[in-house]
N, C-alpha and C positions, 0 to 999 in steps of 0.2 A: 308345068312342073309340080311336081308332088311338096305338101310340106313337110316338113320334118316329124316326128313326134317327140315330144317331151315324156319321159318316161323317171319318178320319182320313186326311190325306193330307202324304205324309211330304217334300216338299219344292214351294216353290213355283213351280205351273205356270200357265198362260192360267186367267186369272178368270173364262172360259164356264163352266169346270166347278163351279167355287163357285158361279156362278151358276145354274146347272142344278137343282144338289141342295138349293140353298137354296128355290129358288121351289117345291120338291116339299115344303118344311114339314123337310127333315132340317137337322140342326148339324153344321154342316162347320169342322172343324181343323185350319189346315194347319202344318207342322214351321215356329218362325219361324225355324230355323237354315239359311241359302240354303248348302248343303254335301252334299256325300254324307258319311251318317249311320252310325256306326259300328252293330252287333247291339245293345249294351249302349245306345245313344241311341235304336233302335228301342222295344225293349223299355222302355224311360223312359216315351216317348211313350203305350203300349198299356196301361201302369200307370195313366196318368191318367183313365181313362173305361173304361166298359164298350162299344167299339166292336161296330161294327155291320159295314160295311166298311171296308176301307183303298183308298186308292188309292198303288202301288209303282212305286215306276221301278226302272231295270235295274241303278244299283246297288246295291241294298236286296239283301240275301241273307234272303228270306222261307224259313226251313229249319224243323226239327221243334223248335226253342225256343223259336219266333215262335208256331208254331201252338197251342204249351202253355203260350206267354201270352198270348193273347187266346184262349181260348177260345169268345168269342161272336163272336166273327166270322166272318161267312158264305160272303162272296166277297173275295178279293183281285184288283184290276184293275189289272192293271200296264200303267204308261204306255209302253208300248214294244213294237214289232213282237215279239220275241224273247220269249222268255220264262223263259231259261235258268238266272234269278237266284231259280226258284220251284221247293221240291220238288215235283213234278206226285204223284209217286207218293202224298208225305204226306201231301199236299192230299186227294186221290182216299180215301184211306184214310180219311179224315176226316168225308167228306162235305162236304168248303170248296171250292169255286165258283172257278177261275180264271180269270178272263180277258186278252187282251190287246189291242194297237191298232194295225192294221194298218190304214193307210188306203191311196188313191190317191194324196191329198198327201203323203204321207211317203216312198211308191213313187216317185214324181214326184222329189221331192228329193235322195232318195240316189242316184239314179239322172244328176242334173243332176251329180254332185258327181262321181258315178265319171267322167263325160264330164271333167269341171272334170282331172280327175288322168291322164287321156288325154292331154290338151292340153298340162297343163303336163310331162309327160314326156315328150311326143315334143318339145318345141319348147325344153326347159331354162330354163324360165320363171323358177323361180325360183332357179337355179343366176345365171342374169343377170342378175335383181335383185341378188341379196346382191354380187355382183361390182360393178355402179354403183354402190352403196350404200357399199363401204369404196373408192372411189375408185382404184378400178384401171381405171376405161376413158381409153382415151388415142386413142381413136379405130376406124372400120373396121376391122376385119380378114377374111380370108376366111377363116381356120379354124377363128373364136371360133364355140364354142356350136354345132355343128353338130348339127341335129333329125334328126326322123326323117317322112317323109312318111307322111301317114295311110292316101290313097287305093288300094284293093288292099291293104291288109294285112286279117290275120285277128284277129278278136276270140275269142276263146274264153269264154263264159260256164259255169262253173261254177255253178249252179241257176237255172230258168228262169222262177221264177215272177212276181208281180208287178213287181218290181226290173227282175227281167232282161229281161222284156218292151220294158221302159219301154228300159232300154240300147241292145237290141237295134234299138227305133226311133231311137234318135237315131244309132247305128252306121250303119244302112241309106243316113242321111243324107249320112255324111261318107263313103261310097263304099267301107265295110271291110267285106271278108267275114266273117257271123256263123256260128260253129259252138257247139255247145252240150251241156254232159252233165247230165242230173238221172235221179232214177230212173224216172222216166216221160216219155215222150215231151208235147213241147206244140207241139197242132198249127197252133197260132195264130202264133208265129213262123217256124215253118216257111211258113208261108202266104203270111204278109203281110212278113215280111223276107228269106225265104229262107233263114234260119239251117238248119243241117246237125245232124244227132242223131250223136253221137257215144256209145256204149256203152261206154268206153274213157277215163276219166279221163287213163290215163299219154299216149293217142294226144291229147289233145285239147292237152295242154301241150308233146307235141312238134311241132306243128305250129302252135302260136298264136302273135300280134305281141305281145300282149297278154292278160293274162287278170284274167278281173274273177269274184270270191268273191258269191257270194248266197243261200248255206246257210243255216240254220239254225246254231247251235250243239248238236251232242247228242254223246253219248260216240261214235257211229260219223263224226262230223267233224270230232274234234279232233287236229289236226296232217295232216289233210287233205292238208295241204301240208307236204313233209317233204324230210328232206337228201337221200334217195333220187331221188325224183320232180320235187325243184329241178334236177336234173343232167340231164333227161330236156330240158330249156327250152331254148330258142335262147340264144346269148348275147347276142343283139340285141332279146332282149324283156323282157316289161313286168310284174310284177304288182301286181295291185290287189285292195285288203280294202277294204271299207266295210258288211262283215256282221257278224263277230266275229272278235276278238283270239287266242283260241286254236284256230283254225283252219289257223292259219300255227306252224310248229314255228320264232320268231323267232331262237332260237340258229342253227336253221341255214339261216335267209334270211343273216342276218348274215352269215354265212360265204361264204353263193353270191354274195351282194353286192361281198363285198371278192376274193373272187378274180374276180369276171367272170365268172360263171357264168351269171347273168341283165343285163341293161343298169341297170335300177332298179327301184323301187319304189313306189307311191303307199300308202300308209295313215293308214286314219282311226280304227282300233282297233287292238288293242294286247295281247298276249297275257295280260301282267301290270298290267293298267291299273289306275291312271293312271299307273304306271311305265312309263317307255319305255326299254329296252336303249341304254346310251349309247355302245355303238357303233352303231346305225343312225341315232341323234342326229348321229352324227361325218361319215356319209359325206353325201356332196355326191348323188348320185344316187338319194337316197330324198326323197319329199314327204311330210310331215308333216303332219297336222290333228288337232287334239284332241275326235274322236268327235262331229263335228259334219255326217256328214252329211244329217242329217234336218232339221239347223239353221234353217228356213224357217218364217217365221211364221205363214203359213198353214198349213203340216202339222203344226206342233205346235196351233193351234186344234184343226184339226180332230181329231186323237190325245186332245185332253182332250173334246172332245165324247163320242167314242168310248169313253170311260170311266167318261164319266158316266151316259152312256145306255144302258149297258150296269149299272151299277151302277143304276138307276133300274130298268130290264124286271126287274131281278132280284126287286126286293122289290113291284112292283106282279105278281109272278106270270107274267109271261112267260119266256121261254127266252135270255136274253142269245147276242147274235150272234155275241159273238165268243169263246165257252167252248174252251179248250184241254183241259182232263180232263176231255173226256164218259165 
């Protein structure tokens, strides 16, 4: 007789995935605290059972005191494209099973979201709400709030993969020229949008309207974006995060922001999250969202399918699809 498997999951996500691992005979646990979980509430949780898998989202810091406390656990599936909040190395060392969840939907979504932060900075969206809101409109004017037109300007993506694909077609739509740097060329936007390869990070941000992040987090992309290469930018343009927080060196966005160095900013992550620098809190020219842009109820289904089904191949003896430390 086969044993069960004990299956922990450390905050609550779409009920497909309980659903999933339950109809396969496993006991699924999920954290009943709806919060991000400090190491030492990790650790609580891994005390109480002999687990089997976990499933981790991007808060979770799965490091080498996680792994040396649970020691019977096999695979960590973390609910998140990224996977930055997991030792790969300590894992690999170990023989424990990473995976994570990249889907289309969630491509799809962050992707909607970057366009969503396009819009509201070229048009000062929400610069003109919070203005109607404390009752300052007193009528027309022709200088209030002056945009920016879309048509003919340059998007510059920084990584080109699924995300930026997805960008890169809704950019083609609204008539802005796509340029792009990753360290390999992709020939499918070049094809079907016309986006341009650029080998030359500092050339791609001196020439961009707009520039949109879709890295990865690793030690060779953090601060990516820095006081140097902020000065290299039009003062008429744009950037946009919605990959990760310490990819942008924020101290010195902040700075390029208040002198006019760049126009604005959209971000949805945060270098020191969930703390946010309360001076880019301050200025009127940055858009704020709280790591929400995968936020779509079908891309998070499908991300917990993705983790379950990936935690399920793992123990029936297949090759999980979406393994990061081969």
């Amino acid at each position: 007789m086969l044993m069960t498997k004990n299956i922990l999951i450390t905050r609550k996500i779409s009920n497909i995935a309980v659903f999933m691992l339950a109809e396969k005979g496993y006991v699924v646990d999920v954290s009943q605290k709806d919060k991000i979980l400090t190491q030492q509430e990790i650790i609580n949780l891994l005390n109480k059972k002999s687990y089997d898998a976990v499933i981790t989202l991007l808060t979770d810091n799965i490091n080498k005191t996680i792994f040396e406390t649970a020691p019977t656990v096999k695979i960590f599936a973390n609910y998140a494209s990224g996977y930055n909040n997991v030792d790969i190395t300590e894992a690999k060392m170990r023989g424990v099973t990473v995976t994570n969840a990249p889907t289309s939907l969630s491509a799809e979504a962050v992707a909607q979201h970057t366009i969503a932060f396009i819009f509201a900075l070229a048009t000062k969206i929400v610069e003109a709400d919070k203005f109607v809101r404390q009752g300052k409109y007193e009528g027309w004017a022709p200088m209030h709030f002056l945009g920016t037109n879309l048509f003919g300007k340059t998007l510059g993506l920084v990584g080109a993969g699924r995300i930026g694909e997805r960008v890169a077609y809704f950019c083609k739509g609204l008539g802005l020229k796509v340029i792009y740097t990753d360290i390999a060329k992709n020939e499918k936007i070049e094809k079907e949008y016309g986006a341009v390869y650029y080998n030359s990070l500092d050339e791609l941000l001196s020439e961009a309207d707009f520039v949109s992040l879709h890295v990865p987090l690793l030690p060779s992309t953090k601060h990516l974006i820095n006081e140097k290469n902020l000065y290299l930018m039009k003062p008429t343009s744009f950037l946009i995060n919605t990959a990760r927080g310490p990819i942008i060196d924020e101290q010195a966005l902040e700075k390029a922001l208040r002198k006019k160095i760049i126009a604005g900013a959209g971000l949805d992550v945060f270098e020191f999250e969930p703390k946010v620098l309360s001076g880019l809190v301050e200025l009127s020219n940055v858009v704020l969202t709280p790591h929400i842009a995968s936020a779509n109820a079908d891309a998070r289904e499908a991300m917990a399918k993705t983790v379950a089904t990936d935690i399920i191949d793992f123990f029936e003896g297949k090759v999980p699809k979406n393994i990061v430390n081969k």
